[in-house]
C-alpha positions as CSV (number, residue, x, y, z in Angstrom):
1,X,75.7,-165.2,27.3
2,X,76.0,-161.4,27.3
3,X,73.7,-158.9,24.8
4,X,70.5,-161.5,25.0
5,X,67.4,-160.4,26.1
6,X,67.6,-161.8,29.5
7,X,70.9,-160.1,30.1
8,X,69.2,-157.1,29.8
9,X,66.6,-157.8,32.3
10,X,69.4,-158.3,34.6
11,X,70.9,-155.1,33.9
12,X,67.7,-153.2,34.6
13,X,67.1,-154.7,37.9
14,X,70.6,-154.4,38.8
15,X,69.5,-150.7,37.9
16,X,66.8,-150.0,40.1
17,X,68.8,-151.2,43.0
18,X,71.3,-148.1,42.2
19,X,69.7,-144.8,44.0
20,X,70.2,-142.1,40.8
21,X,70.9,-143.6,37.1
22,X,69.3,-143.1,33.5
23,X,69.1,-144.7,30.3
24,X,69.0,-143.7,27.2
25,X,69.2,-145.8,23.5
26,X,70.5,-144.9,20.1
27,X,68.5,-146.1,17.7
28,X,70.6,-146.5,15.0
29,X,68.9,-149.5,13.0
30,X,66.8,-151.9,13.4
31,X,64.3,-149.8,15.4
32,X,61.4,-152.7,15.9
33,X,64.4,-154.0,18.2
34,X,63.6,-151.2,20.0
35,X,60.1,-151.8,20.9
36,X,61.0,-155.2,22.3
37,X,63.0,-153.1,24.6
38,X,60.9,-150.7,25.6
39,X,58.1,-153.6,26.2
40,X,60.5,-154.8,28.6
41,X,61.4,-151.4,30.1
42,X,57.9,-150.8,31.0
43,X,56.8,-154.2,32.5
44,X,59.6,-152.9,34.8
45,X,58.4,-149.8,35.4
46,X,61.2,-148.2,34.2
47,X,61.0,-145.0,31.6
48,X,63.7,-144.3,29.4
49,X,64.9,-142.7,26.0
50,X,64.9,-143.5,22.6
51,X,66.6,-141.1,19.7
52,X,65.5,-141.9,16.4
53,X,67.4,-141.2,13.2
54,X,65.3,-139.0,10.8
55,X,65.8,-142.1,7.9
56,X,63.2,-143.8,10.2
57,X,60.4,-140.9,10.6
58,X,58.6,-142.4,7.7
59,X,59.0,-146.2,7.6
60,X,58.8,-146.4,11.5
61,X,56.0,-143.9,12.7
62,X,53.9,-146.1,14.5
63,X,57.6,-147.4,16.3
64,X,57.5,-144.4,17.4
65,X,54.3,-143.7,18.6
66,X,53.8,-147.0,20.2
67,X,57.2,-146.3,22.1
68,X,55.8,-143.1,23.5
69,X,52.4,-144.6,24.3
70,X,54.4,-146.6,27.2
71,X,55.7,-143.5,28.5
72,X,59.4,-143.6,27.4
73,X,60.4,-140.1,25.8
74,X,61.0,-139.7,22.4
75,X,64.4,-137.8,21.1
76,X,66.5,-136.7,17.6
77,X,69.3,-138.7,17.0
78,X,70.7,-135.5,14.7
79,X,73.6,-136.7,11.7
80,X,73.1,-133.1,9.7
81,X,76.5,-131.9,9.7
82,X,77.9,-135.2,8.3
83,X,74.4,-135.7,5.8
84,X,75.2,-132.0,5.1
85,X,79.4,-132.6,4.1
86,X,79.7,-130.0,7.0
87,X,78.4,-127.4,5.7
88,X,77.0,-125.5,8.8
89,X,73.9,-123.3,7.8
90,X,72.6,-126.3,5.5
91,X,73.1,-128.7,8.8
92,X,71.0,-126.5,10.8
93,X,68.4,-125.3,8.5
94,X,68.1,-129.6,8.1
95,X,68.4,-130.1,12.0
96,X,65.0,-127.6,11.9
97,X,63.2,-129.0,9.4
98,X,64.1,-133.1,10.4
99,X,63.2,-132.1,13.9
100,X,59.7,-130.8,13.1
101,X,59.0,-133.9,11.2
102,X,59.4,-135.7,14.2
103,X,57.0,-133.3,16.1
104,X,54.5,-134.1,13.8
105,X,54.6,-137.6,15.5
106,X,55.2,-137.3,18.9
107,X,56.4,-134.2,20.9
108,X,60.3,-134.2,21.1
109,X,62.3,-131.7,23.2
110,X,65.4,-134.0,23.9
111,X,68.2,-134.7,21.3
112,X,71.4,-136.3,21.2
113,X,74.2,-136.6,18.1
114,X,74.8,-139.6,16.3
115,X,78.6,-140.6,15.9
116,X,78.4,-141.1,11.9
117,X,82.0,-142.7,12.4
118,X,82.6,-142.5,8.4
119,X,81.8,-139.2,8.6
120,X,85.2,-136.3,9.3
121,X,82.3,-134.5,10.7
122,X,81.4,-134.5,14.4
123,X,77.9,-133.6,14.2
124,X,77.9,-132.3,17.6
125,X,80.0,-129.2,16.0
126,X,76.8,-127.5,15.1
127,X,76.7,-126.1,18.5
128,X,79.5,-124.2,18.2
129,X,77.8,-122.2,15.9
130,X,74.1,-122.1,17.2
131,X,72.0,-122.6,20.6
132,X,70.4,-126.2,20.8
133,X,68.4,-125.0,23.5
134,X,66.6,-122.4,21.6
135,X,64.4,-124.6,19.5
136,X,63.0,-126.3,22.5
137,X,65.6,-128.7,22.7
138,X,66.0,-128.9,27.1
139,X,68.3,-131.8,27.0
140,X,71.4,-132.8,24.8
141,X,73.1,-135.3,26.9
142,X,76.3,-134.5,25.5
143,X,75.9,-131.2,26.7
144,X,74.3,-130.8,29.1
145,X,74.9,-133.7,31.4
146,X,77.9,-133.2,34.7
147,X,79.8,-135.7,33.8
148,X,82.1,-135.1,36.9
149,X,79.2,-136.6,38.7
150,X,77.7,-138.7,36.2
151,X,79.4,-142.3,35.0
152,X,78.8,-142.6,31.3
153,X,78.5,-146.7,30.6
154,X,78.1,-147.4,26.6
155,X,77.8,-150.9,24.9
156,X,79.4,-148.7,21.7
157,X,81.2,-151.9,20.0
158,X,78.9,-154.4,21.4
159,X,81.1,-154.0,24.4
160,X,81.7,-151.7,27.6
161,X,85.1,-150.6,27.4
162,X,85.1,-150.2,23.7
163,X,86.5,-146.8,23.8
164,X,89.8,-148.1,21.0
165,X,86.7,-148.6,18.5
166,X,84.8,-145.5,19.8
167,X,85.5,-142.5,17.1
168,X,82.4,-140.2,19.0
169,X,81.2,-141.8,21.2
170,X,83.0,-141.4,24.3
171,X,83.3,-138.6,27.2
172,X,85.7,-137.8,29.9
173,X,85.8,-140.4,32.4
174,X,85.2,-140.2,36.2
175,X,89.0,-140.1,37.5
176,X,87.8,-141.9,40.9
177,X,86.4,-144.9,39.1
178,X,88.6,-145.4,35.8
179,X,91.5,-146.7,38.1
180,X,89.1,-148.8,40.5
181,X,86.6,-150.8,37.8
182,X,86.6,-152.1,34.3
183,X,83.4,-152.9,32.6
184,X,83.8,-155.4,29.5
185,X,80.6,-157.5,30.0
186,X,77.4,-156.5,31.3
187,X,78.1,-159.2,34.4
188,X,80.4,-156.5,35.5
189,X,78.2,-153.6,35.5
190,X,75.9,-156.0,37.5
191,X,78.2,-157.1,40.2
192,X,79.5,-153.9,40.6
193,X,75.8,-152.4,41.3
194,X,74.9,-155.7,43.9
195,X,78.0,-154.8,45.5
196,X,77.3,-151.6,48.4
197,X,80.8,-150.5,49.0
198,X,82.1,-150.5,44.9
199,X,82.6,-146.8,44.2
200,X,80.4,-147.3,41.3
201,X,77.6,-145.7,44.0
202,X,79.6,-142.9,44.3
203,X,78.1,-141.0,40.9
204,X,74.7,-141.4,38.9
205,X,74.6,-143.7,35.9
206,X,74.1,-142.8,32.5
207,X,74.0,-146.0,30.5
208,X,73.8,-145.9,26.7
209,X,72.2,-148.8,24.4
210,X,71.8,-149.3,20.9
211,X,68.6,-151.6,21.1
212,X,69.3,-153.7,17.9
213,X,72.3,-155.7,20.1
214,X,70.2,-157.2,22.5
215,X,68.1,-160.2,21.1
216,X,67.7,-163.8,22.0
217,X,70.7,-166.2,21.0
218,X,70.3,-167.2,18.1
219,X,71.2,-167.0,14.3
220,X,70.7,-162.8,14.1
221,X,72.8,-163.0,17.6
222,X,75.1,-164.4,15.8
223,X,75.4,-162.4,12.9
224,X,75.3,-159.6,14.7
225,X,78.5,-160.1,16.5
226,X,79.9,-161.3,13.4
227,X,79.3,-157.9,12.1
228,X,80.1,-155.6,14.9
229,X,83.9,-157.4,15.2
230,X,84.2,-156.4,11.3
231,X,82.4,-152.9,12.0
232,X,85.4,-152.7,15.5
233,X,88.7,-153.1,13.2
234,X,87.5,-150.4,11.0
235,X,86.6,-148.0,13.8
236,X,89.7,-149.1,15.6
237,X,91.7,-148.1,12.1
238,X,89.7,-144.6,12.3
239,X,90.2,-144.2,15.6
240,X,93.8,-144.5,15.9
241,X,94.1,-142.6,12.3
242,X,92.7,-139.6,14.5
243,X,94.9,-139.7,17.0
244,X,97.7,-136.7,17.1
């Protein structure tokens, strides 16, 4: 049974097995999921990220703060150009002002976009027009991460190869590994790790979550792959709509 709780603890000790990876999670909804998570993460001794979307400064302070409390980092999941219909100085003048209202909970010097996949807007276009890194931003991991060296594994889709219902969220693959591996469940991510000689060891991990997806089985497991196969033929419809 893959995206339960205990299939997460597998992953992360399949993790700290593999010499150089990092995790990082997408809040997107549901962000008390996300404390369960990072409950979990910490009884492991494992530290990771969390990127909040500003819609959930207000209603989920404490979320927050509790989530730094463990040690895990705290980061802006940014939307402004698509909240803003693209319109680029009103984006940033709202990155500025969202982001402050996050360091009024906990201090915040990581972000990372979210994909708004309804949006025509890819919010990560703001940086062609201003320096993220000059308002104490030091990491965008869109940006600033290698990823010649770095394997980027995402459960985008409720699945890891769901780059056909990815609009955004996606990055140029490792050419070594992309004709050697395929991810689909999370078994395979494991098996890969336990096994020395897979070329997976060959780069560091950067493994993407969105926390609401993992849960015990049960009736809001259920519904929630009900709605990410509806939420996958849309983005698949986008996605291919994009395509030259």
């Amino acid at each position: 049974m893959d995206f339960t709780i205990e299939k997460y603890r597998q992953l992360l000790a399949a993790l700290k097995s593999h010499n150089n990876f990092s995790i990082k999670h997408d809040v997107d909804n549901r962000p008390l999921f996300s404390l369960r998570i990072a409950e979990i993460e910490s009884s492991m001794d494992i530290q990771t990220s969390y990127y909040f979307r500003s819609k959930d400064f207000t209603t989920h302070a404490e979320t927050i703060r509790a989530i730094a409390r463990m040690g895990h980092t705290i980061g802006y999941h940014y939307e402004n150009l698509a909240t803003c219909n693209g319109d680029i100085k009103t984006a940033f003048d709202d990155f500025c002002l969202q982001l402050e209202q996050l360091r009024k909970i906990t201090p915040v010097s990581i972000a990372c976009a979210h994909g708004s996949p309804l949006s025509r807007y890819d919010n990560q276009e703001l940086w062609n027009h201003y320096d993220i890194h000059t308002l104490g931003i030091d990491f965008e991991p869109m940006l600033d991460t290698d990823f010649r060296h770095t394997l980027y594994l995402t459960d985008t889709g409720r699945r890891w190869d769901g780059q056909s219902v990815s609009v955004r969220d996606k990055v140029p693959q490792s050419p070594i590994l992309s004709h050697t591996a395929t991810f689909s469940h999370t078994d395979d991510i494991i098996h890969a790790i336990n096994d020395l000689n897979h070329p997976i060891h060959r780069y560091s991990l950067l493994v993407n979550t969105h926390p609401q997806r993992w849960m015990p089985f049960g009736p809001q497991w259920l519904k929630e792959l009900l709605l990410q196969r509806t939420k996958n033929i849309i983005k698949r419809i986008i996605v291919k709509k994009s395509q030259p």
